[in-house]
C-alpha positions in Angstrom: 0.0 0.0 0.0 1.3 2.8 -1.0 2.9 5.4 2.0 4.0 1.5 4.3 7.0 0.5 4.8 7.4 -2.9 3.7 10.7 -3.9 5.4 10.0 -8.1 4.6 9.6 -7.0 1.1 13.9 -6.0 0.6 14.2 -9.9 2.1 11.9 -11.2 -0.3 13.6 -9.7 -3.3 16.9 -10.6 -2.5 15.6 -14.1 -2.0 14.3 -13.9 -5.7 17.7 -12.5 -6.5 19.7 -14.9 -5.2 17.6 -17.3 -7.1 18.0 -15.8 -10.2 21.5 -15.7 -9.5 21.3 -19.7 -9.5 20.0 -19.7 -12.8 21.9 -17.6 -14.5 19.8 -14.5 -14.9 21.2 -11.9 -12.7 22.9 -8.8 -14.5 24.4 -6.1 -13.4 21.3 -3.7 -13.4 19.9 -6.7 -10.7 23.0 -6.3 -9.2 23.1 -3.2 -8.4 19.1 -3.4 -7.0 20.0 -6.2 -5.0 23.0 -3.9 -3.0 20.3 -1.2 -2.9 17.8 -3.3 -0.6 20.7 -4.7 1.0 22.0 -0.9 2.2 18.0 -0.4 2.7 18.0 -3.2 5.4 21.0 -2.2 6.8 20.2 1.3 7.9 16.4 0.6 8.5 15.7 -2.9 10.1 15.3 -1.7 13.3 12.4 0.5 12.3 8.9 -0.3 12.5 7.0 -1.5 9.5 3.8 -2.5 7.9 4.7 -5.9 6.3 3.4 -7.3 3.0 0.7 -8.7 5.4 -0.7 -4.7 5.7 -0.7 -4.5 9.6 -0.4 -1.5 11.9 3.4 -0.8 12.2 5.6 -2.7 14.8 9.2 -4.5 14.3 7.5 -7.7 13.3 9.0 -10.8 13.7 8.2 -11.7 10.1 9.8 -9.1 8.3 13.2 -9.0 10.6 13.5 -12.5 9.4 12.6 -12.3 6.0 15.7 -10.3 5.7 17.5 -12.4 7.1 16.5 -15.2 4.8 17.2 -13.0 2.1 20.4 -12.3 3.3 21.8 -15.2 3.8 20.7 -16.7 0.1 22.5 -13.2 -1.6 25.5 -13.5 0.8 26.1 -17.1 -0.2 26.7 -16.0 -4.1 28.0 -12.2 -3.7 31.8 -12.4 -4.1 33.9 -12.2 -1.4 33.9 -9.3 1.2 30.6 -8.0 0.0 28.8 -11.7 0.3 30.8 -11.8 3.8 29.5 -8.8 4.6 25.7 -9.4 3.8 26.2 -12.8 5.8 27.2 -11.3 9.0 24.5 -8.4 8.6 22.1 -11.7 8.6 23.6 -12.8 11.6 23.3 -9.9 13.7 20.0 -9.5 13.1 18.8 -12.8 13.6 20.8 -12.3 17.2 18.9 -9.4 18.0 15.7 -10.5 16.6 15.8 -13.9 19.1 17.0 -11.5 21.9 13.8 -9.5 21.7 10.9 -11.7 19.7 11.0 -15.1 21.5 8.4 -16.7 23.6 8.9 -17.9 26.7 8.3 -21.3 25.0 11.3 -21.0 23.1 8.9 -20.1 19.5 9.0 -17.3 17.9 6.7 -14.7 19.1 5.2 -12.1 16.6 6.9 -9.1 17.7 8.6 -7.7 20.7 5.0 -6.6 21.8 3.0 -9.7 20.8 3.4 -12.4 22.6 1.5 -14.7 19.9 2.4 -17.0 17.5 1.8 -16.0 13.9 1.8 -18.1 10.5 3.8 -15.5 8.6 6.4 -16.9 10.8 6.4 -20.5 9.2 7.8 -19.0 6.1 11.2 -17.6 6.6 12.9 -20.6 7.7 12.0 -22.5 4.2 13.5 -19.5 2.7 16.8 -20.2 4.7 16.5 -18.0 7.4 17.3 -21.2 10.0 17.3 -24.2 9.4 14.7 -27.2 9.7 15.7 -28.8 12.4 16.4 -25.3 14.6 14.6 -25.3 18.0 12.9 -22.3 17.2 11.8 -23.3 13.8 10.3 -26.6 15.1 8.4 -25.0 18.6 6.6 -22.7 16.0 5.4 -25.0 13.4 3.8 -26.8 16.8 3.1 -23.8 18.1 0.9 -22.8 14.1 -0.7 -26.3 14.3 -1.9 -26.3 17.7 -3.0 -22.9 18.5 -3.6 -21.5 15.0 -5.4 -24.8 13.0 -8.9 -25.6 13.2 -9.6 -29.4 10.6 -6.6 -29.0 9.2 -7.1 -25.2 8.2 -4.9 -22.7 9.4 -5.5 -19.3 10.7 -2.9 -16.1 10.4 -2.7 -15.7 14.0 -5.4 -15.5 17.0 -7.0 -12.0 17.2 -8.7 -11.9 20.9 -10.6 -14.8 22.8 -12.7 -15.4 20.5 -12.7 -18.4 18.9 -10.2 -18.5 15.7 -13.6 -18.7 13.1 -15.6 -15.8 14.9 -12.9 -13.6 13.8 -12.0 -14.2 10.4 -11.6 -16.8 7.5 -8.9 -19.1 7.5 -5.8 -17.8 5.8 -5.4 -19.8 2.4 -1.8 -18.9 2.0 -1.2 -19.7 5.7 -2.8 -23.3 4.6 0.1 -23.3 1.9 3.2 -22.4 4.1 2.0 -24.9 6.8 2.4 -27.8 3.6 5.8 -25.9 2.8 6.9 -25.8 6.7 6.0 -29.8 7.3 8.0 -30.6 3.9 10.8 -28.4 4.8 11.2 -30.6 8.0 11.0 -33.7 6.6 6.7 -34.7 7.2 5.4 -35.6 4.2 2.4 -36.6 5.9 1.6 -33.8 7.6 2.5 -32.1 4.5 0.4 -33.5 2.2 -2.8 -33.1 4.9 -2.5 -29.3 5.1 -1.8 -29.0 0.8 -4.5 -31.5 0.5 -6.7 -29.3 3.2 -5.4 -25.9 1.7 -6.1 -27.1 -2.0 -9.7 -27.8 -1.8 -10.7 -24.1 -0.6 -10.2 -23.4 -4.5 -13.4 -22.0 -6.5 -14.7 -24.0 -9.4 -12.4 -22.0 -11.3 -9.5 -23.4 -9.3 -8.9 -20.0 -8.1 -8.5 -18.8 -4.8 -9.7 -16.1 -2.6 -7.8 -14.7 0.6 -9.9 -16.3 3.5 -12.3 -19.4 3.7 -14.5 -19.7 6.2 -14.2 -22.9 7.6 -17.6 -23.4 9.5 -19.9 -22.1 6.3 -17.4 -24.0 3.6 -17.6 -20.6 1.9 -14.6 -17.8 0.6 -14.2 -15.1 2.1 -12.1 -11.8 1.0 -10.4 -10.6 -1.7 -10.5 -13.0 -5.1 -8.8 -14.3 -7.3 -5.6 -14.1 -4.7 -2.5 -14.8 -7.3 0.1 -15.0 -4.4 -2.3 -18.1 -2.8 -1.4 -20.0 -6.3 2.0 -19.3 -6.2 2.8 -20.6 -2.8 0.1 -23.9 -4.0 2.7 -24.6 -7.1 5.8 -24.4 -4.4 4.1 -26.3 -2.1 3.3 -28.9 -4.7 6.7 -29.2 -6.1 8.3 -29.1 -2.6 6.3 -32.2 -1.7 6.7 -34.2 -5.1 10.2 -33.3 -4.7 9.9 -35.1 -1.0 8.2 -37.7 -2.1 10.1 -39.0 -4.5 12.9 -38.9 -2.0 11.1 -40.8 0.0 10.1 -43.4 -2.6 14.2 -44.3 -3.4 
């Protein structure tokens, strides 16, 4: 929206840098963007931002480590000092993000001020930001499923007492990164369950909208959501990917 800061965003493109990089498409017009969000983050990720999620402004969890995802992925293919450096900007914000945004419970918490768990969070470590197996990754995909998942549908995050469906749809791209979370650490089960769940909220256009309200079977918000298909296709490959590792 226009007037937010979007800090997640910079992580997000230097994620899809770094994979262009992989494939040979990165020139030196990309290049030169890619230090520009990298100087961006540097000098403003200890501000308070909106996210790509559109929330009231706070150092969210989310966004901190969407950078460092992003990071991490440029600093492992930038040339020498300048990948070094990137690296070890990734590091000291993941140190000062776990020194402020963890829970009690050892999860991550969704910002300094917010104690409670939040879906956007699942994301980030697929990205790279930690790894699979981390403690902190692990206690928050727990943390998702049992606070944040009603039949296998997953809600953003828990907005009062309420229960989860008196508040608002379940998140369909939430549904998506919980499939993505469960492959990246190793459960193709549990992965399949929540793409499987996640899937059938589709229209019988085989789009998808931005909520879906679980108790009426009906969508709910803005349609069709383009960013809900193309965390479905990663999802999908992810898991065939998995599976067929599994099936060797």
């Amino acid at each position: 929206m226009r007037g937010q800061f979007q800090l997640d965003t910079l992580g997000e493109v230097l994620t899809l840098f770094a994979a262009a990089h992989r494939h040979g498409l990165l020139d030196s017009r990309q290049w030169k963007a890619a230090r520009l969000a990298a100087e961006v983050i540097e000098a403003r990720w200890e501000e308070p931002d909106a996210g790509i999620w559109e929330l009231h402004d706070d150092r969210w969890t989310h966004s901190r480590l969407a950078c460092v995802a992003g990071l991490r992925a440029m600093g492992a293919v930038a040339p020498g000092p300048e990948g070094a450096a990137w690296t070890a900007l990734a590091d000291r914000i993941l140190a000062a993000t776990s020194a402020e945004c963890l829970h009690e419970s050892g999860r991550w918490q969704q910002s300094p001020s917010h104690e409670r768990v939040d879906a956007a969070l699942l994301l980030p470590p697929v990205r790279g930001a930690l790894p699979a197996d981390d403690p902190r990754t692990v206690l928050t995909r727990k943390a998702v499923s049992d606070e944040l998942t009603t039949d296998g549908y997953v809600y953003r995050f828990r907005h009062d007492d309420r229960p989860l469906d008196h508040a608002e749809g379940a998140f369909t791209l939430c549904g998506f990164l919980m499939a993505l979370s469960q492959a990246h650490g190793g459960d193709a089960v549990a992965a399949m369950h929540f793409l499987e769940r996640a899937r059938g909220t589709c229209s019988t256009s085989s789009l998808f909208t931005e909520e879906f309200d679980v108790l009426q079977r009906q969508l709910r918000g803005n349609f069709p959501q383009a960013f809900v298909q193309a965390v479905l296709i990663e999802a999908a490959a992810t898991l065939s990917g998995l599976l067929d590792d599994v099936g060797r």
